[in-house]
C-alpha positions in Angstrom: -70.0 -14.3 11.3 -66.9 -12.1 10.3 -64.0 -13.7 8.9 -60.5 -14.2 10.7 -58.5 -11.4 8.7 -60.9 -9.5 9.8 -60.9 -10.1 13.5 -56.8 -9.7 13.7 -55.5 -7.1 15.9 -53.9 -4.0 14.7 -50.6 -5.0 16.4 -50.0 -8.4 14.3 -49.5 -6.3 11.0 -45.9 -6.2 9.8 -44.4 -2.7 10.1 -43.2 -1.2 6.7 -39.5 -1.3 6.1 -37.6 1.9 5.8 -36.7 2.6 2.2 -32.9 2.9 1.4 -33.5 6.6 0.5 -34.5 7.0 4.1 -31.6 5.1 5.6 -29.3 7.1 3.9 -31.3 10.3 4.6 -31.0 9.7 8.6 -27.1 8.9 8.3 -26.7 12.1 6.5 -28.4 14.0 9.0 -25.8 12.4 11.7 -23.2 13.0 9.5 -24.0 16.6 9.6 -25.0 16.5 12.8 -21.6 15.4 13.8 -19.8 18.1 11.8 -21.3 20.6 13.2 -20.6 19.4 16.6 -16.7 19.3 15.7 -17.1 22.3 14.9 -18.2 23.6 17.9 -15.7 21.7 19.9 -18.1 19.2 21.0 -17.5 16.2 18.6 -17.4 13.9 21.6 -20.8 15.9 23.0 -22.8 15.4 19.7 -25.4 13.2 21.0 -26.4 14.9 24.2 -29.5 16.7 22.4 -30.3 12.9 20.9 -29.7 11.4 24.4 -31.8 14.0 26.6 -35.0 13.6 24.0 -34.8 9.5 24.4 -34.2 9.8 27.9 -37.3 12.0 28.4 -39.5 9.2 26.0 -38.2 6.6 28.0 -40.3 5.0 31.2 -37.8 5.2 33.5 -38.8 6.8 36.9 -38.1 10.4 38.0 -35.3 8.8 41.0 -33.5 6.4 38.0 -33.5 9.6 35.6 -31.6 11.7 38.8 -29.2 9.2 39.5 -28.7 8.8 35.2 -27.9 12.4 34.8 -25.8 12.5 37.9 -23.2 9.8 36.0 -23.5 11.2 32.7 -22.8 14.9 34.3 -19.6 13.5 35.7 -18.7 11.7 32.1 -19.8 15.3 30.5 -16.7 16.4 32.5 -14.7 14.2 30.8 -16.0 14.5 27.2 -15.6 18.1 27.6 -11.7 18.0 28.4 -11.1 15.4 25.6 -13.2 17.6 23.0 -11.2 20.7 23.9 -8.0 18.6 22.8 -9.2 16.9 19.8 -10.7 20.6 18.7 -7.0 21.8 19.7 -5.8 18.7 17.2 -8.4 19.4 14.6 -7.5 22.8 14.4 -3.5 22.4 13.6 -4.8 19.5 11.1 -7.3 22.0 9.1 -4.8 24.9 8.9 -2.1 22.4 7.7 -5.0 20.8 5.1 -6.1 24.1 4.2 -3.1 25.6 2.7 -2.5 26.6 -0.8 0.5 26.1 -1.8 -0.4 25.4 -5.3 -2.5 26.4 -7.9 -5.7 26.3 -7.5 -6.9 26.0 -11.2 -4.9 22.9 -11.7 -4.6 21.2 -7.6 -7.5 21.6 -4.6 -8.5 19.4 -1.9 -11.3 17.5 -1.2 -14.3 20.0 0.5 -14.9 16.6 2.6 -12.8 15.8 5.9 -13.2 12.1 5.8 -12.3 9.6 3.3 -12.8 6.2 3.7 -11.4 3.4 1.2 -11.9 -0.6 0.4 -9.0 -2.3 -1.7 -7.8 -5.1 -3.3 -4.1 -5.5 -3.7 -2.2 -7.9 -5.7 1.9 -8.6 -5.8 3.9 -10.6 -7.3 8.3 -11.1 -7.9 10.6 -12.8 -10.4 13.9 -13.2 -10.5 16.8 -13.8 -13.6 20.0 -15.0 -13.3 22.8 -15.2 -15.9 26.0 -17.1 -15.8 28.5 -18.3 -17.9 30.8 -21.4 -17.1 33.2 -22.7 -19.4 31.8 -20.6 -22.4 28.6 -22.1 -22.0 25.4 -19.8 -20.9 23.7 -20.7 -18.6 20.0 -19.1 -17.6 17.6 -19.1 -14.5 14.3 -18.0 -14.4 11.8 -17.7 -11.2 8.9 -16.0 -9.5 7.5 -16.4 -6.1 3.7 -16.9 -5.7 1.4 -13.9 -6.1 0.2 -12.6 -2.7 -3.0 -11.0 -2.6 -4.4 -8.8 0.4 -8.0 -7.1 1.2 -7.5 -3.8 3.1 -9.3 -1.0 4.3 -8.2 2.6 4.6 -9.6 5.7 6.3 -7.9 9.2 6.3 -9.2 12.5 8.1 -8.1 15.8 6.5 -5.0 13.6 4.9 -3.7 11.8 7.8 -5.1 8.0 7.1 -4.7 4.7 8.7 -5.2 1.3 6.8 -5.9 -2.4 7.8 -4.8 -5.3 5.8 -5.6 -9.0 5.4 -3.8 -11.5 3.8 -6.6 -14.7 3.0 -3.9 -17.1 2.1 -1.8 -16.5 4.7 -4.4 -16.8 7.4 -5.7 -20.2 6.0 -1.5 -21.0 5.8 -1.2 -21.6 1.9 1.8 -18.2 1.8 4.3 -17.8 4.0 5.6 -15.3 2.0 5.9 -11.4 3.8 5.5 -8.6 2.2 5.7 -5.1 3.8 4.7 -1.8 1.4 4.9 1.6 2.8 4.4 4.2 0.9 4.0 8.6 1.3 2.9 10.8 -1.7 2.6 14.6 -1.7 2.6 17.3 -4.0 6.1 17.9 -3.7 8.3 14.6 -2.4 7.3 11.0 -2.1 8.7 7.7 -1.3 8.1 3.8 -1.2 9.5 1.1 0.9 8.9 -2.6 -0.1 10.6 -5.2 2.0 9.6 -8.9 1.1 10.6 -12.3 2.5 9.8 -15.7 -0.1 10.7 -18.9 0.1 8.2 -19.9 -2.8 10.2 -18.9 -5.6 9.9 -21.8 -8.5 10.4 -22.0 -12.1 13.5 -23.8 -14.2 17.5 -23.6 -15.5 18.5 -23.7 -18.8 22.3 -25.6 -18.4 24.2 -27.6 -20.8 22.5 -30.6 -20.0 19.6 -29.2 -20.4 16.1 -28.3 -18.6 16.1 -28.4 -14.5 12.7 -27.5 -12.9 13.4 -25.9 -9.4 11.0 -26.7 -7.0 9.7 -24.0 -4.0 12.0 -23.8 -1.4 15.2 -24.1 -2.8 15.5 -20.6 -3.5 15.0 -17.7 -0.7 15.3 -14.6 -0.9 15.0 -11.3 1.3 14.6 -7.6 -0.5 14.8 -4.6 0.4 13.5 -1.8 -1.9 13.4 1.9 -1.4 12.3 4.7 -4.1 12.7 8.6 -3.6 11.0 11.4 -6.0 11.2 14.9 -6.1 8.6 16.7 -8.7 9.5 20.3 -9.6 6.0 21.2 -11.3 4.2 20.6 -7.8 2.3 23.5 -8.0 0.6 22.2 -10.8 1.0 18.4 -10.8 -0.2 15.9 -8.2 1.1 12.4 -7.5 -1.1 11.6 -4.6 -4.5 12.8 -6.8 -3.9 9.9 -8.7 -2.6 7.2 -6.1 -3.5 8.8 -2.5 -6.9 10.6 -3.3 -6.2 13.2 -1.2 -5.9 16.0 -3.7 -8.5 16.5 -7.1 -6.3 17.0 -10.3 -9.3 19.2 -12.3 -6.7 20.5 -15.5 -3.9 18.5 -17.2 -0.1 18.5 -16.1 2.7 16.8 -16.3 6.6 17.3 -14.0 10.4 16.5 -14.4 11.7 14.6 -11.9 14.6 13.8 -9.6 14.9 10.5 -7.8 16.8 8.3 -5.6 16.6 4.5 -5.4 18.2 1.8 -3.1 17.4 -2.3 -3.7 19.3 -4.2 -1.4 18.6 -8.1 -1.6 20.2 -11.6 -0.3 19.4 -14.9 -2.3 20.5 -18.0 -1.4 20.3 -20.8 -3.9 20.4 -24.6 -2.3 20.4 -28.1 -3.3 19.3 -31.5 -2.3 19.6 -34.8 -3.0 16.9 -34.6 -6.3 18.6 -31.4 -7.8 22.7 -32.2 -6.6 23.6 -30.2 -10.3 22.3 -27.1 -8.3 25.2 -25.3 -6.6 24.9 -23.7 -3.7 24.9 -20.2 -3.6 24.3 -17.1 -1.9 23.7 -13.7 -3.5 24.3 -10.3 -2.4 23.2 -7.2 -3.9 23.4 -3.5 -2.3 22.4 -1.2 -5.0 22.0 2.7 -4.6 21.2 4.9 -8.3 20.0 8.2 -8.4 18.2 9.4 -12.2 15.3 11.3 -13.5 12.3 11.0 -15.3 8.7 12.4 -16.1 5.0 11.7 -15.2 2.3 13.3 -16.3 -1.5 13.5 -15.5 -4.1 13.5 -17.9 -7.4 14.9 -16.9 -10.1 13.5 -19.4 -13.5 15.3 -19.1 -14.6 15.6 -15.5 -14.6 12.0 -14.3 -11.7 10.2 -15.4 -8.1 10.9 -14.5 -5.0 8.5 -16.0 -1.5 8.9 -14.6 1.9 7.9 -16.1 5.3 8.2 -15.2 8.3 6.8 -15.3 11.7 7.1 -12.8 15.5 5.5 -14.5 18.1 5.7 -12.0 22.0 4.7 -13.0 23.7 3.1 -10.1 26.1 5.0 -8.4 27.7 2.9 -5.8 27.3 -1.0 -5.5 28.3 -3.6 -3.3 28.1 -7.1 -4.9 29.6 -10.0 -4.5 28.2 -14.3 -4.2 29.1 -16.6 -1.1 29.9 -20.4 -1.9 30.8 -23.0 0.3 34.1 -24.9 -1.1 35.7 -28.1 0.6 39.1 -28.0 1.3 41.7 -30.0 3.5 42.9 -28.5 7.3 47.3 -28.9 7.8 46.1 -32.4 9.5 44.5 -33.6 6.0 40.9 -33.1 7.0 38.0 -32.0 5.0 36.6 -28.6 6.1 34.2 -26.4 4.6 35.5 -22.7 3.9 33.3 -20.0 2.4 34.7 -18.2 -0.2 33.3 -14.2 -1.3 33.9 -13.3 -5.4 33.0 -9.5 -6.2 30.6 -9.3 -8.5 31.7 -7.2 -11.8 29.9 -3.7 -12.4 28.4 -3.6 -16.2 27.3 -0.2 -17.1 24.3 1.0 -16.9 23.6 -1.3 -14.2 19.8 0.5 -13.1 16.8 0.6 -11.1 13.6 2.0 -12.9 10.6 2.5 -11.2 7.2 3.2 -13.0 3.8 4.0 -11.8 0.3 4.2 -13.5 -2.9 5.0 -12.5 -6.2 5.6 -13.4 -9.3 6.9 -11.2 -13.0 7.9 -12.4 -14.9 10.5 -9.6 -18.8 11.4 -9.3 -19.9 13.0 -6.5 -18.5 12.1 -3.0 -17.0 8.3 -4.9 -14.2 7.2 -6.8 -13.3 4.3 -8.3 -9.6 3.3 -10.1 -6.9 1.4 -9.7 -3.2 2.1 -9.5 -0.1 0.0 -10.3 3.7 0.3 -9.0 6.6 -1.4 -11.3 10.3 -1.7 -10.0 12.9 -3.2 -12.3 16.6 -3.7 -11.2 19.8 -5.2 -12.6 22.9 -5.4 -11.4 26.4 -7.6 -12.4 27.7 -8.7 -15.7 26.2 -11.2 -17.9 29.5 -12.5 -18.9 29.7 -13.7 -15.4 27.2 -13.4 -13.4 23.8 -11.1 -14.0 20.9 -10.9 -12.1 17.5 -9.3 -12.5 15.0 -8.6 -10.5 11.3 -7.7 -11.1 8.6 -6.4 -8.5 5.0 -5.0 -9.3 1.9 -4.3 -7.1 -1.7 -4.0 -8.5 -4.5 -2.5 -6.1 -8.1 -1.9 -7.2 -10.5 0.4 -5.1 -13.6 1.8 -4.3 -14.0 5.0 -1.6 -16.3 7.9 -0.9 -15.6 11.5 0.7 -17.9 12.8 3.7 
């Protein structure tokens, strides 16, 4: 009597899994598959041959296979007008990519047209104040909470598009906003960082003694802005290090030129728990202009680190604080007058920015991380002083096809 393994069918048996080798063998053939087609013109068409040779396995009947092609000939129509545009598009993009404008023993460009990025950003802000009342010093110290963000970028031929999501703001434990853009090419670059907090928290340091400030009694909105000019661009490459979109292979450094605008508005409150805490709001409009140096060090054929650093000296200011005063009205009553004091200019009153980076390469991946550093102070400290600190971490992992 034969035994039941061996009377099973054929079909029961479980089909052998494809081997990660061979998954990524069959996406690199549609990769190249796809190329070509973009090549051609036909980037939308690139499946047609793939199409036809499933349609013709398939057991559809001869009428359902006429009526499919008779569809799909009038949606050919279509693909064919879009492809000519994107081909139109694609051309203006490679010229524009493919342009040397620097040296080609120290800058090239990535041989791939796609690059595609995962990230992991982290920010955080802090704020000192220094006063003096009556001789006495008084000093205020406070940070918002960090905000952390998970993103995703993808750029073709250099023009990229990213996606970002904030977990603690989605599940409602921030209601901080933070907004960074940011451009870096060969020659100029710029970043723009705008935040809203209301989680600021830390302590005073007064006469009396220690006051803890709580979150929420200090807000504040900023508005940062950072120009650069590089002179050596032939040579050195800012976005190699933070953008990825150009391959330092030799060592260089650049002089710099820069402009830099932080423009913020704190307002300090009080409650019935805190009642030493005065009232305040704060002002700042800060433009400097400076230069500095960074420098790229190319360290065997992986690893790339990037320094530089960007002092600016204000140049024209606009500072002044906001309080609320009670005072009596001709018939004797109480109203409430605000009352503007100009802040005093201390030289050098500044705004520094500093950037570091550093990336390792093999093949078609990288892997780094990159870090953005703005200091700024503005005021007197015999008065009234305030600084402000902002930094951005992000840590990432991409690949080139």
């Amino acid at each position: 009597m034969p035994s039941f393994a061996m009377a099973q069918p054929e079909a029961t048996k479980k089909k052998p899994r494809k081997k990660w080798r061979e998954i990524l063998h069959v996406a690199d053939s549609i990769r190249y598959q796809l190329r070509q087609s973009a090549d051609k013109g036909r980037m939308l068409q690139w499946g047609d041959s793939i199409l036809m040779a499933e349609l013709q396995k398939s057991k559809m009947s001869d009428r359902k296979k006429a009526r499919f092609m008779k569809h799909y000939g009038k949606l050919q129509k279509r693909l064919a007008l879009y492809d000519k545009r994107l081909f139109w598009v694609d051309s203006l993009l490679a010229a524009k990519y493919n342009k040397v404008t620097f040296d080609t023993a120290y800058i090239t460009r990535p041989k791939e047209r796609w690059t595609v990025k995962m990230l992991g950003n982290l920010s955080g802000a802090d704020i000192q104040t220094n006063t003096k009342e009556g001789g006495v010093a008084h000093e205020t110290k406070v940070m918002a909470d960090f905000r952390g963000t998970l993103s995703m970028a993808v750029a073709y031929r250099g023009v990229g598009l990213s996606l970002s999501v904030n977990p603690a703001k989605l599940a409602g434990k921030n209601k901080d906003y933070e907004l960074n853009l940011n451009s870096y090419s060969n020659r100029y670059g710029f970043d723009v960082v705008y935040l809203a907090s209301k989680t600021y928290h830390g302590h005073t340091d007064m006469g009396s003694g220690r006051i803890d400030i709580p979150k929420g009694l200090i807000s504040q909105n900023a508005l940062n802005l950072n120009f650069y000019y590089v002179f050596n661009s032939r040579r050195f490459s800012f976005p190699a290090a933070f953008s990825q979109s150009y391959v330092q292979k030799r060592s260089a450094g650049s002089l710099m030129v820069g402009a830099s605008f932080d423009g913020s508005k704190t307002v300090v409150g009080t409650d019935v728990e805190h009642p030493s805490l005065q009232p305040i709001t704060i002002r700042l409009n800060e433009f400097a202009v400076g230069a500095g140096y960074g420098y790229n060090l190319v360290a065997g054929k992986h690893l790339l680190f990037h320094l530089s650093a960007l002092p600016t000296i204000t140049v024209y200011s606009h500072d002044y604080t906001e309080s609320a005063t009670e005072t009596l009205d001709e018939d004797g009553l109480p109203e409430t007058t605000t009352v503007r004091n100009r802040m005093n200019y201390h030289f050098p009153s500044a705004i520094v920015t500093g950037r570091g980076a550093a990336l390792y390469s093999w093949r078609n991946k990288f892997a780094g991380a990159t870090a953005v550093y703005n200091f700024s102070v503005a005021g007197d400290e015999e008065h009234l002083q305030l600084k402000r600190n902002k930094w951005r971490v992000k840590m990432f992992f991409g690949f080139r096809f």
